[in-house]
C-alpha positions in Angstrom: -2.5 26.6 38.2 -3.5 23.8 40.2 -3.5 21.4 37.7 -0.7 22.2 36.5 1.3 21.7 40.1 -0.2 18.5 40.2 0.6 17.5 36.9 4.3 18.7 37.6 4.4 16.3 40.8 2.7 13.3 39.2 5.5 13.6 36.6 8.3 13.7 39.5 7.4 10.3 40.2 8.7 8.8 37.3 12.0 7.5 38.1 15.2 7.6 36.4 15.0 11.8 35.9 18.8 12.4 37.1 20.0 9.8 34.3 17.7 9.7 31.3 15.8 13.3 31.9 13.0 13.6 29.7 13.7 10.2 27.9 12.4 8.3 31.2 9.2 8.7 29.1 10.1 6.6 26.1 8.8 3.2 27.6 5.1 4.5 28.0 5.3 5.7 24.3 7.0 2.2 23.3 4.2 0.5 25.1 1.4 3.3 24.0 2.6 2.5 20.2 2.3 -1.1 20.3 -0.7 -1.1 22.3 -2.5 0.6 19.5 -0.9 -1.6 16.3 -2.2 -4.8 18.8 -5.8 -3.0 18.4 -5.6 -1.8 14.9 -4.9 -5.6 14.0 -7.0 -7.8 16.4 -10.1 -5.8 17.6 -13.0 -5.6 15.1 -15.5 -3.1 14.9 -18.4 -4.5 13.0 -16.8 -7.1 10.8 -13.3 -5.6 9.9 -10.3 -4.5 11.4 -8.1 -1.7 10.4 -6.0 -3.3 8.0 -8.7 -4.8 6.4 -10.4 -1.5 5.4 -6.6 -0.4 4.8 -5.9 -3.4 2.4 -9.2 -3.0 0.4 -8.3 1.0 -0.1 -5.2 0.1 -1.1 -6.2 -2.6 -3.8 -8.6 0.0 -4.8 -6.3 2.2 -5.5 -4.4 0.4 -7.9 -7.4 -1.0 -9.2 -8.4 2.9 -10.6 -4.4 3.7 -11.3 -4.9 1.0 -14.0 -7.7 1.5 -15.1 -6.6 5.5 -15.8 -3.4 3.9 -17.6 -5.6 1.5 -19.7 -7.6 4.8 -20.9 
């Protein structure tokens, strides 16, 4: 129950409830979202990014979708 009142007055202080209501969140998400595409596409972890291992699943893919249709 505590947490939850303090949760409840943490959220209060979000401006902007009397015009937008519950869509004075959007921003954060806006900036949550594009925070994570900025690290799928820049950090590294070990030598490749996400889209790297993305890209070279999806070139595998077709690879064996040929391959099946050359059969």
């Amino acid at each position: 129950m505590l947490v939850s009142e303090r949760l409840k007055r943490l959220l209060k202080l979000v401006p902007g409830e009397r015009r937008f209501g519950f869509y004075r969140f959007l921003p954060f998400f806006f900036v949550l979202g594009g925070a994570m595409e900025w690290f799928m596409i820049h950090v590294r972890i070990g030598k490749e990014t996400f889209y790297d291992v993305y890209r070279r699943k999806q070139s595998e893919r077709q690879y064996e979708a040929r391959m099946e249709k050359g059969e």
